[in-house]
N, C-alpha and C positions, 0 to 999 in steps of 0.2 A: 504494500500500500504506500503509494508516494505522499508525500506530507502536505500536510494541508494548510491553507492561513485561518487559523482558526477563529481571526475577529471575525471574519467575513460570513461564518456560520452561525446562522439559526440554532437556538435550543433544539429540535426536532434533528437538524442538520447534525447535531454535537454528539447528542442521542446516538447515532445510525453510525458514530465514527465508532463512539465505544463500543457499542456493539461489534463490529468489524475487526479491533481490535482484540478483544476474545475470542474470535473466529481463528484470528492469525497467527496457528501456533508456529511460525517460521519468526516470528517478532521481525520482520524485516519496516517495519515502519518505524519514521524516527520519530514518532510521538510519544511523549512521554502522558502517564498517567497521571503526574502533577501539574503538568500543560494543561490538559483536558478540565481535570477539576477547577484550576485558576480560573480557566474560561467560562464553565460551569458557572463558577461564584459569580466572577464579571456581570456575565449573563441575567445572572438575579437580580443582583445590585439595580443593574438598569429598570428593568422588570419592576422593581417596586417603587424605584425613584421615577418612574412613570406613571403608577398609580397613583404615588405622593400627589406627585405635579399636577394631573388629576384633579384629586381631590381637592385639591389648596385651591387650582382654579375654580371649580366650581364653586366653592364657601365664598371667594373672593366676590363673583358675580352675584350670590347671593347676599353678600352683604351691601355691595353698590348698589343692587335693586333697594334694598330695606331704606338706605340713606337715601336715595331719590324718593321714594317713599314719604319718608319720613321729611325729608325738607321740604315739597312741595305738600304735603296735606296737614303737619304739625307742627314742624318749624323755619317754616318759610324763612331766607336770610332777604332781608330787605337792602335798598339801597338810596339814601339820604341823600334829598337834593333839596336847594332852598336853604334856610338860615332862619325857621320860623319856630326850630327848636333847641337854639346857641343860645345860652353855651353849652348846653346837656349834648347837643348832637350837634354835627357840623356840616357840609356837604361835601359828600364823596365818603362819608364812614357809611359800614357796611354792618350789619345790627339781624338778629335773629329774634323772631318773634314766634309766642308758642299761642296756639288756640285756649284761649279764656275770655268766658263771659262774665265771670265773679269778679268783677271789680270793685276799686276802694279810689279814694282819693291818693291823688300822686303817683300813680301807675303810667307810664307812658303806653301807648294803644296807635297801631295803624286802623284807619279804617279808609273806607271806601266812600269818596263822593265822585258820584261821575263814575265818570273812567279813570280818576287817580286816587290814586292809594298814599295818604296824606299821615303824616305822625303828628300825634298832641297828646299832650296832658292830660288825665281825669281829673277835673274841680269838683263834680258834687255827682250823684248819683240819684234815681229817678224819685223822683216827691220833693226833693231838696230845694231850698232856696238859697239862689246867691244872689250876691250885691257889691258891687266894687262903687271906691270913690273914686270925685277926679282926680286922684294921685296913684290909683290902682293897686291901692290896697282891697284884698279880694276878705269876703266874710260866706259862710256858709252856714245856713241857718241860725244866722246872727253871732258865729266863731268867728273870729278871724285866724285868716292860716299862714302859719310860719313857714314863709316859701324861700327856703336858704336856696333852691336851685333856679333864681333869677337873679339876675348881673341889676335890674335895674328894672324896676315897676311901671305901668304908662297903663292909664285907662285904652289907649288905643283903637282900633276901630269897633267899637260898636256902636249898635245902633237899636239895638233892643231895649226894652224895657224895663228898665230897674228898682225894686226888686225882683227877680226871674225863679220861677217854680218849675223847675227843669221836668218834663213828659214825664208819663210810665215806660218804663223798658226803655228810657235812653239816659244820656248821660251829656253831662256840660264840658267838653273839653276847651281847652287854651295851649298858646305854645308857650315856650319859655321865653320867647321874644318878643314882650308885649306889644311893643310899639310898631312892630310891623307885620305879625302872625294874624291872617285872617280865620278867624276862627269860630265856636258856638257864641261868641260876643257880636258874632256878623248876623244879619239874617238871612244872608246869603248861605250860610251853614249853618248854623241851627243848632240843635240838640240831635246828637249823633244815637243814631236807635240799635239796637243788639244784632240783628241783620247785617248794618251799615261793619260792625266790628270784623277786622280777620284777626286781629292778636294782640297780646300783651309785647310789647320789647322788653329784652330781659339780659341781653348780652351783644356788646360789640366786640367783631372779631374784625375790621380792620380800621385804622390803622395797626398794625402790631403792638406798636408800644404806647395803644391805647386799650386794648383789648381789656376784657371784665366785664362788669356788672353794668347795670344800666339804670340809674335812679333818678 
């Protein structure tokens, strides 16, 4: 039996050499029994480091499914344009927001007017009365609220009615940028209704070395 290259064989192939080599009692082959087994092993190795790879792909695809999943129906990542919610958010930070209707005062919230998906403030929740002065100090149901995440207060554009008795099933939002945020102070926006909501903001992840919490 003349020698073979034995990467070039198939398990099956390797199989049919040993075999043959049993057969040959002239031993005139130069194969050796520890050849064969080396390759044997080779052989496996691959064999299961194929499976591996396999599998890892598969889990892998499975888990990118779940993140696409999950970003676009539970934690949508948004993206910040405008300057109606500076200094909290800036434009061009990039912010993840999770599906909640349980709101409280001071939550930041996208919701939808139109066809744009707008970020503000929760000020009061539905039954609630607010009332700001001309200096835009905000009170809610006759509270006044300690708003440390504004650079600078401004009654701003409104044009409603003050004192305001926010809907049922909506909610009074503002930006953090009094004086130029058109917002539930507008009548042009209103009081934003549980429908209107797609999320809570809860985390910026970019800039990097701005990434965190979202308050």
């Amino acid at each position: 039996m003349e020698k073979k290259d034995l990467k070039h064989l198939s398990r099956s192939e390797l199989v049919d050499v040993i075999c043959e080599m049993k057969k040959d009692t002239t031993n005139s082959n130069d194969l050796t029994m520890e050849e064969i087994e080396s390759e044997q092993k080779r052989l496996k190795d691959r064999a299961v480091y194929r499976k591996t790879l396999k599998g890892t792909i598969g889990i892998l695809v499975v888990v990118a499914a779940i993140s696409v999943l999950v970003a676009t129906l539970w934690m949508p990542v948004l993206s910040i344009y405008g300057y109606s919610m500076s200094p909290t958010l800036e434009q061009g930070q990039y912010v993840v927001s999770v599906k909640n209707t349980d709101l409280k005062s001071g939550d930041i919230v996208a919701f939808w007017q139109g066809n744009k998906l707008l970020v503000k403030r929760v000020i009061a929740g539905p039954g609630q009365w607010v009332d700001m002065d001309v200096n835009g100090n905000v009170s809610v149901d006759g509270k006044a609220l300690d708003e440390k995440y504004l650079n600078e207060k401004a009654l701003g554009n409104c044009d409603i009615d003050l004192p305001h008795q926010v809907s049922e099933s909506h909610w009074f939002l503002m930006g953090d940028n009094r004086d130029t945020s058109i917002d539930s102070r507008s009548r042009v926006i209103g009081d934003i209704s549980k429908e209107q909501i797609e999320g809570q903001i809860i985390f910026r992840i970019w800039p990097f070395d701005q990434m965190g919490s979202v308050k």
